[in-house]
TORKOL-4160 file (C-alpha; in steps of 0.2 Angstrom, whole numbers, padded with zeros to 4 digits, m for minus):
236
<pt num="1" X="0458" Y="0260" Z="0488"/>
<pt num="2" X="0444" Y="0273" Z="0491"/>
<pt num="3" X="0445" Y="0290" Z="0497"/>
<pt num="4" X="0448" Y="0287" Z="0515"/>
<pt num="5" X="0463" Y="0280" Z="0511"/>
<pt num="6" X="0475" Y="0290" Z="0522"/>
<pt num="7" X="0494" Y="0292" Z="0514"/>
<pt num="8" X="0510" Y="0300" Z="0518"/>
<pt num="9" X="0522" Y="0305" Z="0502"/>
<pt num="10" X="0540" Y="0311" Z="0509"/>
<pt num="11" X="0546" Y="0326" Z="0499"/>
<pt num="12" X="0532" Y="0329" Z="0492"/>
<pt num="13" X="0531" Y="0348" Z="0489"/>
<pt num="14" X="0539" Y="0346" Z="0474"/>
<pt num="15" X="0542" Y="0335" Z="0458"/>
<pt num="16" X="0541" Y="0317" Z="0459"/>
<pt num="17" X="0532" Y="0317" Z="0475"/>
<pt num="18" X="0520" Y="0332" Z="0473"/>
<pt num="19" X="0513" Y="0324" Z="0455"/>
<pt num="20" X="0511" Y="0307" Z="0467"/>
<pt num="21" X="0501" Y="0318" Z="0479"/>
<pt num="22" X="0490" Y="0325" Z="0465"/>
<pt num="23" X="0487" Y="0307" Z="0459"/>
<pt num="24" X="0485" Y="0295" Z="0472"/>
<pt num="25" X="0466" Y="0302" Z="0475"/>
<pt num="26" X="0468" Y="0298" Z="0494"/>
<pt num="27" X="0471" Y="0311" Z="0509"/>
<pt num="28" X="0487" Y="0314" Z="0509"/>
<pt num="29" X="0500" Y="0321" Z="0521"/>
<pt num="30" X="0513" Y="0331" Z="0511"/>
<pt num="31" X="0528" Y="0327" Z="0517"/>
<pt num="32" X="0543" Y="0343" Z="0518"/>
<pt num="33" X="0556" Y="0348" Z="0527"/>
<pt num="34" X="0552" Y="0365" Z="0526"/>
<pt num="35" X="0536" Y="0369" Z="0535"/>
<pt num="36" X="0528" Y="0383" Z="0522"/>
<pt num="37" X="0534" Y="0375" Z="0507"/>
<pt num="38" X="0524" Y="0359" Z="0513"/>
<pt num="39" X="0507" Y="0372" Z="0518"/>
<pt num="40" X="0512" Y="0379" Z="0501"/>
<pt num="41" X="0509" Y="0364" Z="0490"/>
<pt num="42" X="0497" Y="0356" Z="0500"/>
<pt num="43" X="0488" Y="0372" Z="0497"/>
<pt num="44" X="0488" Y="0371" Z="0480"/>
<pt num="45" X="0483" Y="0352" Z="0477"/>
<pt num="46" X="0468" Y="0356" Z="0486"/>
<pt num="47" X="0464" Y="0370" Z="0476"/>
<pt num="48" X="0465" Y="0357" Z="0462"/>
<pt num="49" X="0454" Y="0345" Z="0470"/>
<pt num="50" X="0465" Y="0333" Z="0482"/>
<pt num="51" X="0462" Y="0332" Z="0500"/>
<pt num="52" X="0479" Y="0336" Z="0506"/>
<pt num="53" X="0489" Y="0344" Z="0523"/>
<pt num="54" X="0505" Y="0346" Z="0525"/>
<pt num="55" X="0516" Y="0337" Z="0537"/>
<pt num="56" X="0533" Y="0344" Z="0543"/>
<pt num="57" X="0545" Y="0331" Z="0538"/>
<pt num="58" X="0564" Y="0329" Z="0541"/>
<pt num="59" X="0567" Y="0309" Z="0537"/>
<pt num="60" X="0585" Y="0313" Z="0545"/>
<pt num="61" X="0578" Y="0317" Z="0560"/>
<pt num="62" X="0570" Y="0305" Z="0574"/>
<pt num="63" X="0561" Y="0319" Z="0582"/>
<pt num="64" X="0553" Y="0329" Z="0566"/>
<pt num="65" X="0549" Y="0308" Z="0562"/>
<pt num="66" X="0542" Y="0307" Z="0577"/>
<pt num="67" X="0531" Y="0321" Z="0577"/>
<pt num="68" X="0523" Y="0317" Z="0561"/>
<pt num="69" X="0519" Y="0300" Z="0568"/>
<pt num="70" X="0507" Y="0308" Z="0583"/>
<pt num="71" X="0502" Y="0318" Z="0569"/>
<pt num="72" X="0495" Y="0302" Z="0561"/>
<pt num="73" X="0490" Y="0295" Z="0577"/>
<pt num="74" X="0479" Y="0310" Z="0581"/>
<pt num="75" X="0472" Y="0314" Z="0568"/>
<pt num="76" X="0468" Y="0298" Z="0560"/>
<pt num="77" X="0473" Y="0283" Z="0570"/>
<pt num="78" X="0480" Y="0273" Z="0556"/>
<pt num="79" X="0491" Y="0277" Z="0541"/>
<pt num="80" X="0485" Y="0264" Z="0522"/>
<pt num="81" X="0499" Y="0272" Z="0510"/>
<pt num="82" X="0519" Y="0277" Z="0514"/>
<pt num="83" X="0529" Y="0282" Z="0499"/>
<pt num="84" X="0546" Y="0285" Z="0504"/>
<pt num="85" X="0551" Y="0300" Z="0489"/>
<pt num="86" X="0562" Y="0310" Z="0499"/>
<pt num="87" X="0580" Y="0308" Z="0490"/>
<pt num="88" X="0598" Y="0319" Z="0488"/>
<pt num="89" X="0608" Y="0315" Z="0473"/>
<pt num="90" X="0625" Y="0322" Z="0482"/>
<pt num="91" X="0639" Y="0328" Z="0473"/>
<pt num="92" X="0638" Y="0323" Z="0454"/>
<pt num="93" X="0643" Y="0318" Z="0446"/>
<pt num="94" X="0654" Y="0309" Z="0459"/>
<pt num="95" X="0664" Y="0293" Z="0454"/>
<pt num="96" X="0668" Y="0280" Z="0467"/>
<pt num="97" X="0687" Y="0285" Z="0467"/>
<pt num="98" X="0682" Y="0303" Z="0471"/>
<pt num="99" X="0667" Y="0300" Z="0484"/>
<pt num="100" X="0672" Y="0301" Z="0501"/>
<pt num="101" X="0666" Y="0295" Z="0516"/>
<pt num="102" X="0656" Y="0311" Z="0524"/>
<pt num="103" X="0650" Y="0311" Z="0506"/>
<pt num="104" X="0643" Y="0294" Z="0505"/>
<pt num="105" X="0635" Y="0294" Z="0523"/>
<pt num="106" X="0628" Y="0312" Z="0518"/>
<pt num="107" X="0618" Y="0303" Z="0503"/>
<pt num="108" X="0615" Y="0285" Z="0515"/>
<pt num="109" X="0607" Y="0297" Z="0526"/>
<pt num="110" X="0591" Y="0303" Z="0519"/>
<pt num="111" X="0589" Y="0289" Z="0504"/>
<pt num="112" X="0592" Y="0273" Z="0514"/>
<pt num="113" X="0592" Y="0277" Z="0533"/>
<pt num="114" X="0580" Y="0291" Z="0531"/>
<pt num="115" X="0567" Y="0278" Z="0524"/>
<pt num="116" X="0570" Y="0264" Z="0539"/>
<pt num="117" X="0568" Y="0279" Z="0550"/>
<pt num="118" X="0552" Y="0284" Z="0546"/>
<pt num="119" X="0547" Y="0264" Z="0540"/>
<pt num="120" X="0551" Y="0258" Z="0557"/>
<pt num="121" X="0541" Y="0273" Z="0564"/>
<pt num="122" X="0525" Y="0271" Z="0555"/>
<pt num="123" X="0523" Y="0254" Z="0557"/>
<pt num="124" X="0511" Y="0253" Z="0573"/>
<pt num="125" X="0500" Y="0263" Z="0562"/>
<pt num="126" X="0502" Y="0255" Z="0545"/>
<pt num="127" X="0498" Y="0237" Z="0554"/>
<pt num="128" X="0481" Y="0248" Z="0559"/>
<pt num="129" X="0476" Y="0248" Z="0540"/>
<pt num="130" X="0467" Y="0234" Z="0531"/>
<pt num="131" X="0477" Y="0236" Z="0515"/>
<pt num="132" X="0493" Y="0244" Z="0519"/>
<pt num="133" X="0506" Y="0249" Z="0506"/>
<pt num="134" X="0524" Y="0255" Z="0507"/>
<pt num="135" X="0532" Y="0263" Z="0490"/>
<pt num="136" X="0552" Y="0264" Z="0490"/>
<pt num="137" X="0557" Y="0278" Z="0476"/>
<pt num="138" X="0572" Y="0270" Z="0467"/>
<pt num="139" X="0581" Y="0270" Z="0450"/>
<pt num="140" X="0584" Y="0260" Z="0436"/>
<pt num="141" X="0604" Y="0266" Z="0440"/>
<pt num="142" X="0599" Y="0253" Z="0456"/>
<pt num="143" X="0599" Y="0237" Z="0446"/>
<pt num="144" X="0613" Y="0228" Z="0445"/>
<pt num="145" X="0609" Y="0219" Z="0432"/>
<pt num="146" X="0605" Y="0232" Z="0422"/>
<pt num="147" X="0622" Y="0241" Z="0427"/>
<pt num="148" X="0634" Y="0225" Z="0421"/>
<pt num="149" X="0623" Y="0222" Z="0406"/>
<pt num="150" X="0634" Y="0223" Z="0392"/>
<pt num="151" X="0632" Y="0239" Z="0380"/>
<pt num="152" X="0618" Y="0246" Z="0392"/>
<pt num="153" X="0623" Y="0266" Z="0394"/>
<pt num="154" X="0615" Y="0271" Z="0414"/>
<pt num="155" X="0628" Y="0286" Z="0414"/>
<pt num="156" X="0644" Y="0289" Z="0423"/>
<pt num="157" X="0651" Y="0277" Z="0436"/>
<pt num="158" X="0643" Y="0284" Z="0454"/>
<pt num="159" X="0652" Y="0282" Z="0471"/>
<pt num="160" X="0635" Y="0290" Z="0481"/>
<pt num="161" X="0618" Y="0290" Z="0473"/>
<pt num="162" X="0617" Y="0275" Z="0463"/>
<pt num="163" X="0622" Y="0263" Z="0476"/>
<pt num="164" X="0611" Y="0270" Z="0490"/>
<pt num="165" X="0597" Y="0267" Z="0479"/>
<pt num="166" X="0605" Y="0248" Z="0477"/>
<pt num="167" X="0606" Y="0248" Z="0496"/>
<pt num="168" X="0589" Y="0254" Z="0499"/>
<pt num="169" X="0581" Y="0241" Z="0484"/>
<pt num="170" X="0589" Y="0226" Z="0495"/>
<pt num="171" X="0582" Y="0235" Z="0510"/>
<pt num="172" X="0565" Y="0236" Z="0501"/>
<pt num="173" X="0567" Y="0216" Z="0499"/>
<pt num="174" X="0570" Y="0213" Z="0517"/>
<pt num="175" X="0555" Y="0223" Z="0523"/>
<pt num="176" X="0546" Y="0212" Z="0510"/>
<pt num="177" X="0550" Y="0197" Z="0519"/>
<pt num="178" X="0548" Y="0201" Z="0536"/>
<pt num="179" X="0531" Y="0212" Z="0533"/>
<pt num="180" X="0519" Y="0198" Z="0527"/>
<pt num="181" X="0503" Y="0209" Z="0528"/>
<pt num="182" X="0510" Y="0224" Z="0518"/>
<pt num="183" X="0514" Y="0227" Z="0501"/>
<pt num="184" X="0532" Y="0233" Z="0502"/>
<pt num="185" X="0538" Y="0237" Z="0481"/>
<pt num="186" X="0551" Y="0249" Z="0472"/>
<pt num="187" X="0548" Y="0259" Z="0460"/>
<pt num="188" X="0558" Y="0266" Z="0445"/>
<pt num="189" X="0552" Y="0284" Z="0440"/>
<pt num="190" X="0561" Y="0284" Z="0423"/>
<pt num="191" X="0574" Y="0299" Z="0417"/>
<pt num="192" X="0562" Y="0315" Z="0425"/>
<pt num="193" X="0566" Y="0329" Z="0424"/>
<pt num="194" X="0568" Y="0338" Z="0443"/>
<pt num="195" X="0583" Y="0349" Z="0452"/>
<pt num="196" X="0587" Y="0331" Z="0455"/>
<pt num="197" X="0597" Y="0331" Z="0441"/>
<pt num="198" X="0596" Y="0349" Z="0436"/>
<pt num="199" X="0578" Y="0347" Z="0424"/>
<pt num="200" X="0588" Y="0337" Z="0412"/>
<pt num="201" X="0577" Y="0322" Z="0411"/>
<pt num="202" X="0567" Y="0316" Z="0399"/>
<pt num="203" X="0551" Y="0313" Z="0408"/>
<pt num="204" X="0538" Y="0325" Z="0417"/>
<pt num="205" X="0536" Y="0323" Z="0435"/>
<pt num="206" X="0517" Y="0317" Z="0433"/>
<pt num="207" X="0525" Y="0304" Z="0420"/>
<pt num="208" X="0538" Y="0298" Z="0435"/>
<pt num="209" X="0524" Y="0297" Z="0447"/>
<pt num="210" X="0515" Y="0286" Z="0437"/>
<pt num="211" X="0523" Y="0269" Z="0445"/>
<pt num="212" X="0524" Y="0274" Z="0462"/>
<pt num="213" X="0505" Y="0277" Z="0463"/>
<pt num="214" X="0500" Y="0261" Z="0453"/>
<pt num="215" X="0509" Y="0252" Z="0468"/>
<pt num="216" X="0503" Y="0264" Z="0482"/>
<pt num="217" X="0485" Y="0257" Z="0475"/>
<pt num="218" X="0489" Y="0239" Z="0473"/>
<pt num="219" X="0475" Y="0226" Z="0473"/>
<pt num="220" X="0475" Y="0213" Z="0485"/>
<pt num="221" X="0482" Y="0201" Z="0475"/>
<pt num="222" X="0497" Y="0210" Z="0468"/>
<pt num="223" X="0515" Y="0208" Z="0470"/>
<pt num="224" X="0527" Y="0211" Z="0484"/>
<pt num="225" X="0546" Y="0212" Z="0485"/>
<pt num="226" X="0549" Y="0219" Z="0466"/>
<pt num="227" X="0557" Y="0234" Z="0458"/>
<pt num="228" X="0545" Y="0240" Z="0444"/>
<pt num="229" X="0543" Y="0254" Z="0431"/>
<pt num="230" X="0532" Y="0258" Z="0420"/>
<pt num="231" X="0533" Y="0245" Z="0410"/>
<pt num="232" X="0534" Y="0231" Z="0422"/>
<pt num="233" X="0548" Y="0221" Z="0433"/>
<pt num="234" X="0565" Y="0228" Z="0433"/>
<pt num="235" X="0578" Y="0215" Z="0437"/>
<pt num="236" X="0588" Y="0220" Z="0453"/>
């Protein structure tokens, strides 16, 4: 990838997705629902060197989607690098027997539907780009495997969050199929510390964003259809 890489991060004025921003070294739109905290971050990473806008994002919404897609369109033609950050953790802790359905569509609606929404719209322009990349924020609380391993602690049993982020991994695995041309991966950001989960993580954010950005800049011949952290594969 080289500077005129052109990337979208959703939510990205803050946390995970403004430390992936500040490190992708591409022009990037920052992603935000709300339009002065985006000019405000986007602000500050160019003050620090990176060539960034922001972009007025509601991933729950087709016409803020659309609008952000003409925005592409207009300004550069193409799109190289989407990274769907944008997530809700819901009510938590919240376990299955006391998750409800309002509560459930609430999370499906920005962590799964929010990222086909705005997948599915920047498509025309990522098919534009020689080397496109898409980056699905999971969790490690998405596998699984890792889930029914015997003696593995990955917290309190989850009704909302932890199986959107299942849903959206097989999602991220369907995309890979379909989308030949485009590298399509999840990443797993580790215990970070965001209002996520209120700071208590372990992990900055620029330590979480580390994984997203090694995907956002695969080589040609890296994978496609996995769930990794830091330290590799994670097993779905």
């Amino acid at each position: 990838m080289n500077e005129q890489t052109i990337a979208l991060v959703t939510g990205a004025n803050k946390g995970i997705g403004y430390e992936i921003t500040a490190g992708l070294g591409m022009t990037v739109g920052v992603g935000a629902r709300d339009l002065q905290k985006g000019e405000e971050a986007a602000e500050k990473l160019r003050a620090n060197g990176v060539d960034a806008f922001a972009v007025p994002l509601d991933v729950t919404d087709d016409e803020s989607v659309q609008a952000a897609v003409a925005l592409f369109e207009e300004r550069f033609g193409r799109l190289d690098v989407l990274v769907n950050n944008a997530a809700i953790a819901g009510v938590w802790p919240a376990a299955p027997s006391a998750a409800t359905p309002e509560s459930l569509r609430e999370v499906l609606e920005t962590n799964v539907i929010g990222v086909l929404r705005v997948t599915n719209a920047m498509l025309p322009l990522l098919a534009r780009s020689a080397r496109p990349r898409i980056v699905n924020q999971s969790s490690h609380l998405a596998s699984l495997t890792l889930q029914t391993t015997p003696g593995a602690e990955f917290g309190e049993a989850n009704g909302t969050y932890t199986p959107s982020k299942t849903f959206l991994n097989a999602l991220t695995v369907q995309y890979a199929k379909e989308l030949t041309n485009i590298k399509v991966n999840a990443a797993c950001p580790g215990y970070v510390a965001t209002d996520l989960n209120g700071f208590q993580g372990r992990d900055t954010p620029a330590e979480g964003a580390r994984i997203a950005i090694r995907l956002a800049t695969l080589p040609d011949d890296g994978p496609t259809g996995g769930l990794f952290d830091h330290s590799g594969p994670v097993p779905w």
